[in-house]
C-alpha positions in Angstrom: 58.0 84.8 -1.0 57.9 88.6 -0.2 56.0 89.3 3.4 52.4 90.7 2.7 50.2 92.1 5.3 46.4 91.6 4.5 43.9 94.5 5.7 40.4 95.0 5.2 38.2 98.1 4.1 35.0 99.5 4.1 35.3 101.2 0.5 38.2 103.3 -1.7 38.2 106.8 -3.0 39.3 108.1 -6.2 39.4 106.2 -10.1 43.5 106.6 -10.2 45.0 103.1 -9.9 46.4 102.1 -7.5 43.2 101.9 -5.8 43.0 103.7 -1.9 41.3 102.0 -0.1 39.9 103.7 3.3 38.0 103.4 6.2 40.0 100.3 7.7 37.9 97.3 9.1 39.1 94.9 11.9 38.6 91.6 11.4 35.7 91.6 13.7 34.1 93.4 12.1 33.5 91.5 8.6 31.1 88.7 10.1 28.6 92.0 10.2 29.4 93.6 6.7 28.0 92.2 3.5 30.6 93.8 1.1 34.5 95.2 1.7 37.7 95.0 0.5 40.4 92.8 1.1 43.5 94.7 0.6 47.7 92.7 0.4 50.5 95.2 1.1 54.0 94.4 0.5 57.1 95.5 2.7 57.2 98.9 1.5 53.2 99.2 2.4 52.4 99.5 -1.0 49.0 97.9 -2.4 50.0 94.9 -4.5 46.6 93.1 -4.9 42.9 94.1 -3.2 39.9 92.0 -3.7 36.0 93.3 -3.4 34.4 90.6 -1.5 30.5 91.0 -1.7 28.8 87.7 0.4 31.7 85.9 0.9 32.6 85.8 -2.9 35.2 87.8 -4.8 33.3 90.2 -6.8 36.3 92.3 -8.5 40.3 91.9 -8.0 43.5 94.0 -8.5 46.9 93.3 -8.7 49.5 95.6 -9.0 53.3 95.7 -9.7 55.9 98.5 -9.0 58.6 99.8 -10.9 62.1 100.2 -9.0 60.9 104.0 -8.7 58.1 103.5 -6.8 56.0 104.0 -9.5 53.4 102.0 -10.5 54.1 98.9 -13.5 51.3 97.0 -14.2 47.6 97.0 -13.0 45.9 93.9 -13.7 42.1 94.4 -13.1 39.4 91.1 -13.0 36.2 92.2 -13.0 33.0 90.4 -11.7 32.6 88.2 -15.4 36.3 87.1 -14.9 37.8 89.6 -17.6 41.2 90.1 -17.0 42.3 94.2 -18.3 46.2 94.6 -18.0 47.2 98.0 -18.1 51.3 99.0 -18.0 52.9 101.8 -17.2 56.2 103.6 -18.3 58.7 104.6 -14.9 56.8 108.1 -15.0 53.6 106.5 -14.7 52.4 106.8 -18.2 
């Protein structure tokens, strides 16, 4: 199993996937925050899965794969009904 750090957020910025999320939380800090994101980085600090968690339940979840390149593969988006959207991507991110 690959080593993946978990990090917590207030928010993210942008609508290009993968998501960024910013304004980084210490643990501490969740027992005093109704809503943020729960964010699993791999060795290469790339974002393979993040989670909205909004009262202690996971409201929306991403998982991402990487091409060799970098680049990203495959975003596969749940959102708060449990749909599952898969998008892919070519190795130029297409």
């Amino acid at each position: 199993m690959d080593e993946r750090t978990e990090r917590y957020f207030v928010s993210y910025t942008g609508i290009k996937l993968p998501l960024k999320l910013v304004n980084p939380l210490e643990e501490a800090e969740l027992r005093n925050r109704n809503t943020f994101f729960r964010g699993f980085y791999d060795a290469q600090d790339r974002l393979v899965s993040c989670q909205k968690v909004v009262y202690g339940e996971i409201e929306m979840q991403h998982r991402y794969e990487y091409h060799e390149s970098g680049m990203l593969k495959l975003a596969e988006i749940t959102d708060a009904e449990n749909e599952v959207t898969v998008i892919r991507f070519d190795e130029q991110g297409g």
